[in-house]
Structures are given as structure tokens and as C-alpha cells.
C-alpha positions as a Markdown table, in Angstrom:
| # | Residue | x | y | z |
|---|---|---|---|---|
| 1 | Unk | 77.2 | 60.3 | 117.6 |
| 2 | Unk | 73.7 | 59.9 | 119.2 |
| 3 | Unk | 70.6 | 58.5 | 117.1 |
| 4 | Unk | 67.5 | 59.2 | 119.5 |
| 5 | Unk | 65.6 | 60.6 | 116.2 |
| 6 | Unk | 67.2 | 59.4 | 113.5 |
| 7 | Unk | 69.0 | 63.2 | 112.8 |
| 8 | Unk | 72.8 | 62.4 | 113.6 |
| 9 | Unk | 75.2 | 64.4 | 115.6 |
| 10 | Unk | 78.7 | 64.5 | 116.4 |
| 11 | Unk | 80.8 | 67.3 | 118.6 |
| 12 | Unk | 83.5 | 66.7 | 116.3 |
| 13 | Unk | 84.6 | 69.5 | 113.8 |
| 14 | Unk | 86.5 | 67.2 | 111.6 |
| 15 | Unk | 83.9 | 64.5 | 111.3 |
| 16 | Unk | 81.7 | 67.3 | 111.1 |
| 17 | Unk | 83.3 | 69.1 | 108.1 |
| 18 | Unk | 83.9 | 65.2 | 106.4 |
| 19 | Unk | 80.4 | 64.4 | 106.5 |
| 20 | Unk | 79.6 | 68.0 | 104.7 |
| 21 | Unk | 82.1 | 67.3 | 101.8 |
| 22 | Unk | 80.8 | 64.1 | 101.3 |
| 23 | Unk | 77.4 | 65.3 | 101.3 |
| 24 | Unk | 75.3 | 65.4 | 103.9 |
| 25 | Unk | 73.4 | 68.0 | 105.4 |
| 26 | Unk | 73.8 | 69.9 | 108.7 |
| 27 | Unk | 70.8 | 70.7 | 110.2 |
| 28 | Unk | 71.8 | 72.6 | 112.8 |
| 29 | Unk | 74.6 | 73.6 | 115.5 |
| 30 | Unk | 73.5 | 72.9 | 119.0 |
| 31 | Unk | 75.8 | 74.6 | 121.8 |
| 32 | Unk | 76.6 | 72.3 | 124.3 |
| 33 | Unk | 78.1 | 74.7 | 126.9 |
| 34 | Unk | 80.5 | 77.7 | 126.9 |
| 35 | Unk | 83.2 | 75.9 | 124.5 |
| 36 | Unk | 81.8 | 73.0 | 122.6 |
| 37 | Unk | 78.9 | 72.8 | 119.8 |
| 38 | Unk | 77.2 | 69.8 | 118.3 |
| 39 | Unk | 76.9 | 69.4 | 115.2 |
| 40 | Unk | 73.5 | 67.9 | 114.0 |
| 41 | Unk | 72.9 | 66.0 | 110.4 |
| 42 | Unk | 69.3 | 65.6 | 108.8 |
| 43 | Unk | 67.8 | 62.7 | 109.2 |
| 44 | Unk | 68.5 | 59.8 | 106.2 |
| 45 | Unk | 65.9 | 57.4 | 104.8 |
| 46 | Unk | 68.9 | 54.9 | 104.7 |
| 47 | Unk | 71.3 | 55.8 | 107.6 |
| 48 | Unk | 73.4 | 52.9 | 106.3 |
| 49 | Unk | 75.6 | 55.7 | 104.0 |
| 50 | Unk | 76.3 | 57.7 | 106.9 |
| 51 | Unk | 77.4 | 55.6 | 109.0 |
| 52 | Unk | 79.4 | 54.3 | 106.1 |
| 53 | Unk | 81.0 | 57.9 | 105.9 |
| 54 | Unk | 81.6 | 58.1 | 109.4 |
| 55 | Unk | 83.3 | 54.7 | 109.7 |
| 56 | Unk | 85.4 | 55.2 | 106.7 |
| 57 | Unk | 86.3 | 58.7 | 108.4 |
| 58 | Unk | 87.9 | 56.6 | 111.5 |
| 59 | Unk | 89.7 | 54.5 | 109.5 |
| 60 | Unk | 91.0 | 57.1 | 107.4 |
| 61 | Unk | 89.2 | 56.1 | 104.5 |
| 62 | Unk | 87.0 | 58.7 | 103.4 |
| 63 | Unk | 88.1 | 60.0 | 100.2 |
| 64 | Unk | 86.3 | 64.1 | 100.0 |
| 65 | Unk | 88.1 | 67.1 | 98.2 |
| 66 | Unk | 90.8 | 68.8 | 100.3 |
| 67 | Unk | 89.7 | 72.3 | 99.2 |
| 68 | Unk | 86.1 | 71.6 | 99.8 |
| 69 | Unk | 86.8 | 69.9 | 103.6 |
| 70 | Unk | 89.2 | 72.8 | 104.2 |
| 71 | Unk | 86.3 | 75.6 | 102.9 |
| 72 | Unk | 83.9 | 73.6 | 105.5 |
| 73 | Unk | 86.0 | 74.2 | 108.2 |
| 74 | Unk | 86.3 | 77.5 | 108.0 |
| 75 | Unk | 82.6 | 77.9 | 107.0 |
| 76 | Unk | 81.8 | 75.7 | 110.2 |
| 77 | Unk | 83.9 | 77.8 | 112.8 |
| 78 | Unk | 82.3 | 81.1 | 111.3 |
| 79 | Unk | 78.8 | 79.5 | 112.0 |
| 80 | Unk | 80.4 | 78.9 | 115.7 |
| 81 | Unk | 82.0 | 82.2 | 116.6 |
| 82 | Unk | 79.3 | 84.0 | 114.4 |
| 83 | Unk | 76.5 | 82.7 | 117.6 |
């Protein structure tokens, strides 16, 4: 996760997709190199709540729909391979 402007970003699809279903918006896909994208988050007035989303993501916390993480998946890979 980088913070050089306040937007956050990951590389990671599952943290990626988490952070959607919990409800917070991507701003944009990035593409790293040939394989690998980043995915970028607006900015928050109060980044304390998403970095509260992303910590409870890594300890397995982070309580979002199944259906709606599994629909953002698959909406995030057809943003990928749609590029």
C-alpha cells in the first residue's frame, strides 16, 4: 500500500475486491508491467477507516458480503483483461 498522495493502492486483487465491498472507491487501475495492475483507492478525509479495513483484512477480520466480494472480483479482472 503506498500513501505518497493520500489516494491508496494495493497490487492485491483480494484486498482490492475487500476494500470495494466494504465501500470504498477505486479510482483507477494502474498497470504495473505486462502481468500485474495496481489498484488505486480515492483519497479519504479520514484514512483512519481504511486502514482499519485493510488491517482487519490481514487478520481475517473484515466482515463484507460473500456475493458482493465474489461479484467484485470478477468485475475487477474484467476491468484487467478488458485493458
Amino acid at each position: 500500500m503506498n500513501d505518497t498522495t493520500k489516494n491508496y493502492s494495493t497490487p492485491d486483487m483480494g484486498l482490492a475486491a475487500a476494500l470495494m465491498t466494504a465501500g470504498f472507491e477505486i479510482q483507477e487501475l494502474q498497470k504495473i508491467d505486462a502481468k500485474k495492475y495496481e489498484f488505486i483507492f480515492k483519497a479519504q478525509k479520514d484514512d483512519s477507516h481504511i486502514k482499519g479495513a485493510i488491517s482487519s483484512y490481514w487478520d481475517k477480520n473484515l466482515l463484507v458480503s460473500a456475493y458482493d466480494y465474489f461479484n467484485n472480483t470478477k468485475m475487477l479482472k474484467s476491468r484487467i483483461y478488458s485493458s
